[in-house]
C-alpha positions as CSV (number, residue, x, y, z in Angstrom):
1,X,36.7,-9.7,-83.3
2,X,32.9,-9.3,-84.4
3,X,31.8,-10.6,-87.2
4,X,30.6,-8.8,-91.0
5,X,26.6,-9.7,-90.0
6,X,27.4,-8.3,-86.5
7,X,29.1,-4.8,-87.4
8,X,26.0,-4.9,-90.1
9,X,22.9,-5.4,-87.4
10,X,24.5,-2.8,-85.4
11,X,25.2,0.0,-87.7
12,X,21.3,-0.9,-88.9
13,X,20.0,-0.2,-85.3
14,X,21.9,2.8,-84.9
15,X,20.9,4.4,-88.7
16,X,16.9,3.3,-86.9
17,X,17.6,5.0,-83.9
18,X,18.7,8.1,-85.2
19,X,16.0,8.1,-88.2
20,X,13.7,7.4,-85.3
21,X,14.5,10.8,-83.5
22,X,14.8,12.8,-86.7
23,X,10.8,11.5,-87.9
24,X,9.7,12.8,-84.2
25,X,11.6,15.6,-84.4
26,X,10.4,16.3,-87.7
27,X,6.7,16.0,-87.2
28,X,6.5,17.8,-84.1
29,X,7.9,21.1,-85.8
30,X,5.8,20.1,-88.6
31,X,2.9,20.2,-86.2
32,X,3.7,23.5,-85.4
33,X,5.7,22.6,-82.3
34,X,8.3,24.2,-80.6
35,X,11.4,23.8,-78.4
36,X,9.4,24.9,-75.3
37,X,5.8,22.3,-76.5
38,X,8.6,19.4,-77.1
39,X,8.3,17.9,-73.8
40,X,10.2,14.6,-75.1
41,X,12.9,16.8,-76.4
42,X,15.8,15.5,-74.4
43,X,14.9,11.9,-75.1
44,X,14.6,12.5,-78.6
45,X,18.2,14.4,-78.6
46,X,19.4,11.6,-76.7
47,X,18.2,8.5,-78.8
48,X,19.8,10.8,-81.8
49,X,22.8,11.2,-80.1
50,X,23.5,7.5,-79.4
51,X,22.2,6.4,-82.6
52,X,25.3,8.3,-84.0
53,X,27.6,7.1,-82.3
54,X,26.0,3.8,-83.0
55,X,26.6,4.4,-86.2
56,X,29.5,5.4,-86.2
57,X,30.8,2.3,-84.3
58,X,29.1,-0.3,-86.7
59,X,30.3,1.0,-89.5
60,X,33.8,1.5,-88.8
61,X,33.7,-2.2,-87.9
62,X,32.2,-3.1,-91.5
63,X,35.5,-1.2,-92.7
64,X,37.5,-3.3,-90.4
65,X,35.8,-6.6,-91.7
66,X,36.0,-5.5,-95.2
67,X,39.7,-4.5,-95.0
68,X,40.1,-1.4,-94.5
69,X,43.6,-0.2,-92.9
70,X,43.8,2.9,-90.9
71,X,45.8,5.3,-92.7
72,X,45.2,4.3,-95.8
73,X,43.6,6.8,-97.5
74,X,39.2,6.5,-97.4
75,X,37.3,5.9,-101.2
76,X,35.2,8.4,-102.2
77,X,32.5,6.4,-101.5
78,X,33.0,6.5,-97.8
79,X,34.1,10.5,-97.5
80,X,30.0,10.2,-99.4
81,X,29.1,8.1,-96.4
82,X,31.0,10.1,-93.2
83,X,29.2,13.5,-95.3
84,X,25.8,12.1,-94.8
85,X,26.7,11.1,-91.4
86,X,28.1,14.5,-90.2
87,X,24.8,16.4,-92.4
88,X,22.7,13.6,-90.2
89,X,23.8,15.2,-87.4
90,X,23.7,18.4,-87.7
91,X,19.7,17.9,-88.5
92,X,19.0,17.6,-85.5
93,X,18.6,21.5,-85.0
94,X,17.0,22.2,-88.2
95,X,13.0,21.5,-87.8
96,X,12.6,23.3,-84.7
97,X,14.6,26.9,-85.7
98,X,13.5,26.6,-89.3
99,X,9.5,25.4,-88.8
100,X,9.0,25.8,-92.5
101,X,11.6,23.4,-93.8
102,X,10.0,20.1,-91.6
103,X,7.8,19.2,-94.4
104,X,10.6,19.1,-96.7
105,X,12.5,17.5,-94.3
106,X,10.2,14.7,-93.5
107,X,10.9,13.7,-97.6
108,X,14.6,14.7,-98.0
109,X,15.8,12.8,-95.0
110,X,14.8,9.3,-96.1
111,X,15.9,10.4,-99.7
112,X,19.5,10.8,-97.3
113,X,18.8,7.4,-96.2
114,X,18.6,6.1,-100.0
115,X,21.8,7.7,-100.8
116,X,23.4,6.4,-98.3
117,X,22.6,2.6,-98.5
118,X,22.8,3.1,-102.4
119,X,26.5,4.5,-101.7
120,X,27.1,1.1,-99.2
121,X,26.1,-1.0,-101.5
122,X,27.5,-0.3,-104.8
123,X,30.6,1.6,-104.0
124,X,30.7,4.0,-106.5
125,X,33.6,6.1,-107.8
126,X,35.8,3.2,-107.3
127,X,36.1,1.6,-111.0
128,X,33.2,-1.2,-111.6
129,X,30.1,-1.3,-109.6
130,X,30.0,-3.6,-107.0
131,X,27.2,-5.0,-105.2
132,X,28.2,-5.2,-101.5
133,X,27.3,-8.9,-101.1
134,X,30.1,-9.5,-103.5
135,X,32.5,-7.6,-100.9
136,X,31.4,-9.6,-98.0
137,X,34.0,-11.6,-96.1
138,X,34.0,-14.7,-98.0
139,X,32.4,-17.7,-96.4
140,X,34.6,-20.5,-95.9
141,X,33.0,-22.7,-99.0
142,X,33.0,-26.6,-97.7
143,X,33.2,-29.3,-100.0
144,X,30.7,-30.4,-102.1
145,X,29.6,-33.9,-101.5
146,X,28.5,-35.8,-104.1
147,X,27.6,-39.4,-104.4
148,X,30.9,-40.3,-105.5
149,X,32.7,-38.7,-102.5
150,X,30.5,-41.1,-100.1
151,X,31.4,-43.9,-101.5
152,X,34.2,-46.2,-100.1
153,X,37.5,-45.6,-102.1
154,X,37.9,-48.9,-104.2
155,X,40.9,-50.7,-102.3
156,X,42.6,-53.4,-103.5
157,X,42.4,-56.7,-101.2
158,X,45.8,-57.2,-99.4
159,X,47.1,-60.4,-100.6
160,X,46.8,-63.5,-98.2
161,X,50.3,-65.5,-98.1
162,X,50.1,-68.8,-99.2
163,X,49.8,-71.3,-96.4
164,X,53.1,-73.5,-95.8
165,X,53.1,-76.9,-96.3
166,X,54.9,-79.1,-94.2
């Protein structure tokens, strides 16, 4: 099993892959390219498609790490996340059949992004506001050593038999 930190990295790489393809995307239709100019457009579907699943994969592995159980019944807060997942998706086909939304697009998508970590990181809907450092797997916390722990314990001397006299 991967560690928290590991499912984390990963989930990261795919959210930059994906952003990745949706900026290029973006900024050729804002350009005033099309599907036939885009001459990238499989690699950028690609790198969006993989950065999905990416995605998708790290952060049903934070769930795992966090506790999760299948079956259980999602929070709000992560029905708010799989939304913004499935809405990331489907922007893929936006820019480039509706030329006049890329501008807005190249601001509302990193807004999306915002929402999204906020939504990670506090949790909300869920009672009290949680900061997702404080939902971490706990660390195994070792024991503090202090001066008094490195000192010898105080033992008392074994006592010597007396010697026998003949």
């Amino acid at each position: 099993m991967f560690s928290y930190s590991f499912y984390k990295v990963v989930h990261i790489f795919g959210i930059l892959l994906t952003w990745s393809a949706l900026g290029a995307l973006v900024l050729h239709a804002a350009n005033g390219g099309d599907k036939s100019t885009n001459k990238k457009r499989g690699l950028v579907a690609a790198t969006h498609g993989i950065g999905m699943v990416i995605i998708l994969v790290g952060g049903f592995g934070l769930l795992a790490r966090i506790g999760q159980m299948h079956g259980s019944g999602f929070p709000t807060w992560i029905w708010i996340k799989l939304g913004i997942w499935v809405l990331t998706g489907a922007l893929i086909m936006l820019p480039l059949r509706v030329p006049k939304l890329a501008t807005p697009l190249w601001f509302l998508i990193p807004m999306l992004g915002g929402v999204a970590a906020y939504t990670a990181g506090y949790k909300p809907f869920q009672g009290e506001v949680t900061p997702a450092a404080a939902v971490e797997a706990p660390a195994e916390e070792a024991p503090a050593i202090t001066p008094t722990t490195l000192e010898a314990p105080a033992v008392e001397p074994a006592a010597v038999p007396e010697p026998i006299e003949e």
